[in-house]
N, C-alpha and C positions, 0 to 999 in steps of 0.2 A: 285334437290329434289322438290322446288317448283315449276316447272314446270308441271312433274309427277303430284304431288297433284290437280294441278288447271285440267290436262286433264282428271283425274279422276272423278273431277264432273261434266263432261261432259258426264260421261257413263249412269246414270239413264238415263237423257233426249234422249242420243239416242237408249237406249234399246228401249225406249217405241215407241220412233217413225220406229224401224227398224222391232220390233213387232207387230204394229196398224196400219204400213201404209207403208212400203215399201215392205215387204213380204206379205200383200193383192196386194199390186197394183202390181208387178211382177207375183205373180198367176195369176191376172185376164188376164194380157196380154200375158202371155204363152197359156194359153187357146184360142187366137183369133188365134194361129198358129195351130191350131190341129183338124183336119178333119179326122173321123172315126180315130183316132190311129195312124194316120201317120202326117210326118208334110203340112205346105201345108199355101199358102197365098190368098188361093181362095178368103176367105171371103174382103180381102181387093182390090183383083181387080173386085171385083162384085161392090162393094160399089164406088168404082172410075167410075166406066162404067155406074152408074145409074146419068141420068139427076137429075131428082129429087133429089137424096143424096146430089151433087154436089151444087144444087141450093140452099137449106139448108145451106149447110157450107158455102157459097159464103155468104148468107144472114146476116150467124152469123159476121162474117170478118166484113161485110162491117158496120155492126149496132156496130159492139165492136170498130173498129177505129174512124167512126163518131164521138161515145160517148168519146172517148178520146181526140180529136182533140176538141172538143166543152167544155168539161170540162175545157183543157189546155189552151184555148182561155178568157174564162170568168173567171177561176179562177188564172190565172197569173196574171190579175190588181190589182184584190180582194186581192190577199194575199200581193201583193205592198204596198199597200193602207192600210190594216192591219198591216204591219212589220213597218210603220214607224208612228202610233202611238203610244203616252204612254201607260203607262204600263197599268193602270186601263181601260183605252178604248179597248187598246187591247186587253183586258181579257174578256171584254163585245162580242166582236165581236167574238172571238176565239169561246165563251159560245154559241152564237149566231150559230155558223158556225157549231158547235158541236152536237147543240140540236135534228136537221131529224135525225141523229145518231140512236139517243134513241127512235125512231117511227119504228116501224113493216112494216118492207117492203110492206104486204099485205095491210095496215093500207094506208100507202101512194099510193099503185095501184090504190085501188078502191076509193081514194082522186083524182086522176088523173082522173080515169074513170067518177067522176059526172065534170068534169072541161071542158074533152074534148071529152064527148060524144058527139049524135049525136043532142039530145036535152042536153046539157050542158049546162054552165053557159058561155064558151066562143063564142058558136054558138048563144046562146042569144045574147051577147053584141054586135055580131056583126050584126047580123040581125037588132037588135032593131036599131043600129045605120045605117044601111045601108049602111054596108061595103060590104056584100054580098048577093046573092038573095035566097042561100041554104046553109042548113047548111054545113061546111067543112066534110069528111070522115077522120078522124081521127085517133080514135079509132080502137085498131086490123090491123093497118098498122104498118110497120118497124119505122114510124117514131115516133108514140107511145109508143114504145119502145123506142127507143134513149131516150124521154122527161121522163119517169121513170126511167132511168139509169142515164141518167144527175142528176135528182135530187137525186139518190141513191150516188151517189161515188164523188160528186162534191168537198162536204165537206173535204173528204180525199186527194184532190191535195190542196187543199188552206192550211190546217194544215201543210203539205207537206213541200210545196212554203214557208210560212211563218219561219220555221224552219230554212231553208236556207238562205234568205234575211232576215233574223235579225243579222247575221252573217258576211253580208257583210259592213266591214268600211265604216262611210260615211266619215273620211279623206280621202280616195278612191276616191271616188267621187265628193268629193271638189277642190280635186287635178283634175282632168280631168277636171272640166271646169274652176278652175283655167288655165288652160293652152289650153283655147278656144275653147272643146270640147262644141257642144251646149247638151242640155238636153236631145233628143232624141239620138245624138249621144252616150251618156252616159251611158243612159237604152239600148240600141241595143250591145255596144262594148264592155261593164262591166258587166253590172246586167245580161241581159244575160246568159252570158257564166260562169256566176260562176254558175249561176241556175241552170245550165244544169244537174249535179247529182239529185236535186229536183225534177225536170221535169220528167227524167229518171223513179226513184224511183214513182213517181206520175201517169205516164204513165203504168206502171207497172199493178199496182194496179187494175187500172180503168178500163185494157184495160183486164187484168184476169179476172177480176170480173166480167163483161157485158160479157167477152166469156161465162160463163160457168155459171151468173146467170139462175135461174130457176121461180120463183115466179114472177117477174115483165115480164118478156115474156110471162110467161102461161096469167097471168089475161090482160096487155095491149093489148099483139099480137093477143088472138086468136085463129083462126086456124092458123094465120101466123109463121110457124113453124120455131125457131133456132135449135141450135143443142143440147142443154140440156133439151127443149122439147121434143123432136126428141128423144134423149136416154131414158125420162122417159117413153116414149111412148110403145118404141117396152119392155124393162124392167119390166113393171106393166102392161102394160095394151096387148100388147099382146104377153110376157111371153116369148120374142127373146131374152135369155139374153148373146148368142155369140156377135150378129150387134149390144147388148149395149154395149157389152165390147169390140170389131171393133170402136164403135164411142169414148167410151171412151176414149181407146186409143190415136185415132187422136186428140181428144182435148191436150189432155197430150203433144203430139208431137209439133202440131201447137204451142201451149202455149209457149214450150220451144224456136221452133222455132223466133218468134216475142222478145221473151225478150232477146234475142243473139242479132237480129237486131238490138234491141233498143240498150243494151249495146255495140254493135260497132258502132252505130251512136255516140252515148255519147263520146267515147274515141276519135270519131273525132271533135265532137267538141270544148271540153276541153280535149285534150292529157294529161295534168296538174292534172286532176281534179278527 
């Protein structure tokens, strides 16, 4: 009987979401299979045959793994480094880690945009210092992107990571090098591989979030088009709204695609875990 009761108040929450979001997004993708009334998958091998579409998606991939791979790199020490202070510092830092949160994406773009424009503040420094004879091209390249995405999502693997390694004993790891593991060995063979659901869960996130951001592409990139440019494009502006729902699709697809990846990377890493 308690059982019953508890799956019962599970039913609002999936009304609403079987209502506001799984019977839209099923409509819209039945609609990307139907040409004049009959069925048909034109629209998707048009979109595969075109170089440019290609290039696009290619672009997005490659700018949303980067941003993950650079997040998980810098934010793995940081939240080490966090999890094994007290309490009271830890809480400064978490605060700290917390606060780009509460800033407007847009707010932060065009923070980026006076930093590493073409006359910026970092094309200054180096000039002045004569580290280069021109300024760098930056701005409205893929890798402008990455640098607003890193600082959009960074926060969310450190909280992440932190979460995780607070958890892990350090009788644990007393014991290991009690028994002549060195230090690195320790972090690489323990800390690690317990992380790896944090990681997972963290990668996730970061790597969803840069696919299908929209606001830090439009303002850093430019014309350098990803693919949720690209959808708002043909959507609003020239009013394609099948190739929106063609792209959407594929995002949806891909999306799923890569977090299967990651979840069976994870299960090989910690079988356990």
């Amino acid at each position: 009987m308690k059982k019953r009761y508890l799956y019962l108040l599970l039913l609002p929450g999936l009304l609403f979401l079987t209502v506001f979001m799984v019977i839209p997004i099923l409509s819209m993708i039945g609609t990307t299979f139907h040409d004049n009334g009959t069925f048909s998958i034109n629209g998707y091998v048009d979109f595969f045959k075109d170089d440019y579409f290609i290039k696009i998606l290619l672009t997005t991939l490659r700018v949303s793994l980067l941003t993950t791979i650079i997040c998980i790199l810098i934010g793995f020490p940081v939240s080490y480094y966090i999890s094994k202070l007290q309490a009271r510092k830890k809480a400064v830092f978490l605060l700290l880690t917390i606060f780009p949160l509460l800033t407007s994406p847009v707010v932060r773009s065009f923070s980026w945009m006076i930093i590493i424009g073409k006359n910026g503040v970092l094309n200054k420094l180096l000039l002045g210092a004569g580290l280069i004879n021109q300024p760098l091209e930056i701005l409205y390249t893929p890798t402008a992107i990455i640098i607003g995405l890193v600082h959009l999502f960074l926060p969310l693997v450190i909280v992440t990571l932190v979460g995780v390694m607070e958890n892990i004993e350090m009788d644990l790891l007393q014991a290991a090098e009690s028994l002549g593991a060195s230090k690195l060995g320790v972090f690489l063979k323990i800390v690690v591989p317990l992380c790896v659901p944090g990681l997972v869960i963290g990668s996730i996130l970061v790597f969803v979030g840069s696919f299908t951001a929209y606001t830090t592409p439009a303002l850093l990139g430019g014309k350098q088009r990803v693919i949720s440019t690209f959808l708002y494009q043909n959507a609003i502006t020239l009013n394609d709204w099948k190739l929106a729902s063609i792209v959407a699709t594929i995002m949806i697809v891909v999306t799923f695609i890569i977090i299967s990846i990651m979840n069976g990377a994870a299960k090989k890493l910690n079988p356990k875990g």
